[in-house]
C-alpha positions as CSV (number, residue, x, y, z in Angstrom):
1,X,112.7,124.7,79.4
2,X,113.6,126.0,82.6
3,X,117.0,127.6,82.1
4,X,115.3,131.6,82.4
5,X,114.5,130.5,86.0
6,X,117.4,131.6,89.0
7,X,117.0,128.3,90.9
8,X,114.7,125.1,91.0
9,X,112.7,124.1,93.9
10,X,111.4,120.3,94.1
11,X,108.6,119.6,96.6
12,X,110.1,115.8,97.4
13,X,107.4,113.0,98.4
14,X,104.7,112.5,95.2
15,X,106.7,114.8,93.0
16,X,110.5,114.1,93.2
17,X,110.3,111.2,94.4
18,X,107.7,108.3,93.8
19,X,106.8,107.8,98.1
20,X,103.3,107.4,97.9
21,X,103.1,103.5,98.5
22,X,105.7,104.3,101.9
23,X,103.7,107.0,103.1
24,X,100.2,105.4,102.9
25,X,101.5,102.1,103.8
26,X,103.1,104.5,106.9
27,X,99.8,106.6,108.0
28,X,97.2,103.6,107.4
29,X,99.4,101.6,110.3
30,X,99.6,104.9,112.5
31,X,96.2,105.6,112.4
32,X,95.1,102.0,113.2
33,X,97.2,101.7,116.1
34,X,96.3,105.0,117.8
35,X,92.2,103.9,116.4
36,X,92.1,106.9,114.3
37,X,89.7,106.6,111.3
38,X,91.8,106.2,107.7
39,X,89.9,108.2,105.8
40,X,91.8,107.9,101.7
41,X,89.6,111.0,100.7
42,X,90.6,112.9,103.9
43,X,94.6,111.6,103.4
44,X,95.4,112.2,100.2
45,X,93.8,116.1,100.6
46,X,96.3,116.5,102.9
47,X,99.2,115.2,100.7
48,X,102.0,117.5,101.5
49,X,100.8,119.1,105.5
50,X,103.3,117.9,107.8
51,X,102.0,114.5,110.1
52,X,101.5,116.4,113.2
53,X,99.1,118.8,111.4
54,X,97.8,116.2,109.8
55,X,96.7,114.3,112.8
56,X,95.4,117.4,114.5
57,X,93.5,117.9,111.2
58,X,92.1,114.4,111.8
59,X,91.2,114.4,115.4
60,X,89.4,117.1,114.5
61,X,87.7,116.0,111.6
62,X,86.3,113.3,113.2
63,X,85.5,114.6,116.8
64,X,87.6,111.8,118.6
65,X,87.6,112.7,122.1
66,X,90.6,110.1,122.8
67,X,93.5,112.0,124.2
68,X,95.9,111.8,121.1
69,X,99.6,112.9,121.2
70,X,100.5,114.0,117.6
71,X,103.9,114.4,118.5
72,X,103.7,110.2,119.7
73,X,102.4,109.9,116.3
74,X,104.5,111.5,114.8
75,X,107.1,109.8,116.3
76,X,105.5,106.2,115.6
77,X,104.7,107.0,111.8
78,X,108.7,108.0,111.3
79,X,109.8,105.2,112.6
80,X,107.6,103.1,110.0
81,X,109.2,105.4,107.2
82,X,112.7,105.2,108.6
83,X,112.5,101.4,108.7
84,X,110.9,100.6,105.4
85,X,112.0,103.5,102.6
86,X,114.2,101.6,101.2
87,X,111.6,99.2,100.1
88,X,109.5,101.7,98.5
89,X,111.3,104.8,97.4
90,X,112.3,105.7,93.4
91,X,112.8,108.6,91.8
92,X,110.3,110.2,89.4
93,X,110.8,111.5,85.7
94,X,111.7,114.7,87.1
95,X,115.5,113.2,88.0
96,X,116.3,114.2,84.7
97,X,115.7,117.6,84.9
98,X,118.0,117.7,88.1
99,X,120.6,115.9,86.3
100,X,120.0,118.6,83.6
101,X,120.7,121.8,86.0
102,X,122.7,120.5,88.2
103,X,125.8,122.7,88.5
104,X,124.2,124.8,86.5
105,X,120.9,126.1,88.4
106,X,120.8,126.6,92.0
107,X,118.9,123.4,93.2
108,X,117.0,122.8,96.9
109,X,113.9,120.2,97.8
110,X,111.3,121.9,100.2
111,X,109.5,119.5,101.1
112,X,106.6,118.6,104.4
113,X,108.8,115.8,105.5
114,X,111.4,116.5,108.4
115,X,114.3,117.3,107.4
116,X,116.4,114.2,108.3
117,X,113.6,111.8,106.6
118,X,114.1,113.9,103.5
119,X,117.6,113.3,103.6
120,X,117.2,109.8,104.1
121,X,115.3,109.7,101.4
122,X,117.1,110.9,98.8
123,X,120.4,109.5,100.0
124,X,118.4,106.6,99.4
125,X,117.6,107.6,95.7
126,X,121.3,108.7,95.1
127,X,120.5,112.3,94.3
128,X,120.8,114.0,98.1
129,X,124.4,115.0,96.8
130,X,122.4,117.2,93.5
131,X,120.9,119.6,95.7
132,X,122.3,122.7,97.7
133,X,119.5,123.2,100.1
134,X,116.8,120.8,101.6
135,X,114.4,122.7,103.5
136,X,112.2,120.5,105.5
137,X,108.9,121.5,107.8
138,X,111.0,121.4,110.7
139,X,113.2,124.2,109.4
140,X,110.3,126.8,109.6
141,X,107.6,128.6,111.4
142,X,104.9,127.9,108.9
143,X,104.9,125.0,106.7
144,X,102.7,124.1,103.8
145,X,100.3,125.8,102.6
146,X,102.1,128.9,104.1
147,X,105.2,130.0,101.8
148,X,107.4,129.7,104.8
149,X,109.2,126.7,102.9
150,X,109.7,127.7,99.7
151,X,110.7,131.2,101.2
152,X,113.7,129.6,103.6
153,X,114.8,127.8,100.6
154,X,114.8,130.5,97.6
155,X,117.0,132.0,100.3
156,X,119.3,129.1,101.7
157,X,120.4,128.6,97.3
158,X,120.3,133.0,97.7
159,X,118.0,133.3,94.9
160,X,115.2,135.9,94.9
161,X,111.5,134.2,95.4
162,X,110.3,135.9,91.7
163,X,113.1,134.2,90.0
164,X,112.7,130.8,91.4
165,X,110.3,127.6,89.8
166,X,109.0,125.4,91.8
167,X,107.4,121.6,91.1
168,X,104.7,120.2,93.1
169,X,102.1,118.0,93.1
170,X,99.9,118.7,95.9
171,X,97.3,122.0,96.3
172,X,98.7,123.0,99.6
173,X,102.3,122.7,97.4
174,X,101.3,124.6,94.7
175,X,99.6,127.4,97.7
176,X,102.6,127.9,99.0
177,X,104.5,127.9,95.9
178,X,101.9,131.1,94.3
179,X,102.2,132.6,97.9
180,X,105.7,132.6,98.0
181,X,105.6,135.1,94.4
182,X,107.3,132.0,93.1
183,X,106.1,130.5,89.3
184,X,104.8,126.7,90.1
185,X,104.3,124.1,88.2
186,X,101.5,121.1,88.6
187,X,103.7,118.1,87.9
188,X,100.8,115.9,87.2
189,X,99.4,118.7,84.4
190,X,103.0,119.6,83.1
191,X,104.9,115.6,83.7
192,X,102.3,113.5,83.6
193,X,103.3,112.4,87.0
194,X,100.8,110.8,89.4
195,X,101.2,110.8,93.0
196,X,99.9,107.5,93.9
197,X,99.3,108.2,97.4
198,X,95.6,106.9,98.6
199,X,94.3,106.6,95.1
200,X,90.9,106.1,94.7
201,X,90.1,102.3,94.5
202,X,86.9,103.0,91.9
């Protein structure tokens, strides 16, 4: 299906791997202990900006005129992750089209997590050892929606950005993915998978 493609490029949290529960479980106790609002509507349009944007984007939203460190944040939402991914983390369908190119395609994860979460991660998930590149929003100038990420890792597997395919599942993913000159593919439209990452509750 994807074998006229030169690499494969996997967005991670909501579309490789099944984080959503982690990551809302992660930002819901962040935001309450630094009093931010937890807005789900807010959250889950930001599925896929990295957290320090995200509570920048927040503070802003919402006028708070508290002094708010994103980079403490930051720091206090990782170490949530760090200590509980193991009890939330699972691969998604698409494992099986890594398994499928693997050794034969090119493969990297760019991804809005850091880099060493992202590694954590998949280690976690047994498939950190399938890729060749993971690109995380650390590793760049620009991340998501800017193509900065894909862009680093098109060129870390040394594959041109026209022959690469990347999967995503959020809008700012599939932004970056288009701005990149890259073809992307909506997981949810394509795999029928569901990032269940502040869900609406009605």
């Amino acid at each position: 299906m994807y074998s006229h493609f030169g690499g494969l490029i996997f967005d991670m949290d909501g579309t490789l791997i099944d984080s959503g529960a982690l990551h809302q479980f992660a930002w819901t106790s962040a935001l309450e202990n630094y009093q931010l609002p937890v807005d789900p509507v807010l959250m889950r349009s930001l599925a896929g900006v990295p957290t320090k944007e995200t509570v920048e984007i927040v503070v802003k939203t919402f006028n708070i005129q508290a002094d708010i460190d994103p980079e403490e944040v930051n720091t206090f939402k990782e170490a949530l992750v760090h200590e509980h991914f193991k009890d939330y983390v699972k691969t998604t369908a698409l494992e099986s089209i890594v398994l499928q190119y693997h050794g034969i395609k090119p493969l990297a994860v760019g991804t809005g997590a850091y880099t060493e979460e992202a590694k954590n991660i998949l280690e976690a998930c047994n498939i950190l050892h399938l890729f060749d590149a993971v690109i995380g929003a650390d590793q760049v100038a620009n991340p998501k929606p800017a193509a900065d990420t894909f862009l680093k890792a098109a060129e870390s597997i040394a594959v041109k950005p026209e022959e690469c395919v990347v999967f995503e599942d959020s809008v700012y993913g599939l932004q970056a993915a288009r701005a990149a000159g890259m073809h992307a593919v909506d997981v949810l439209e394509t795999h029928n998978i569901i990032n269940d990452y502040f869900l609406p509750t009605t």
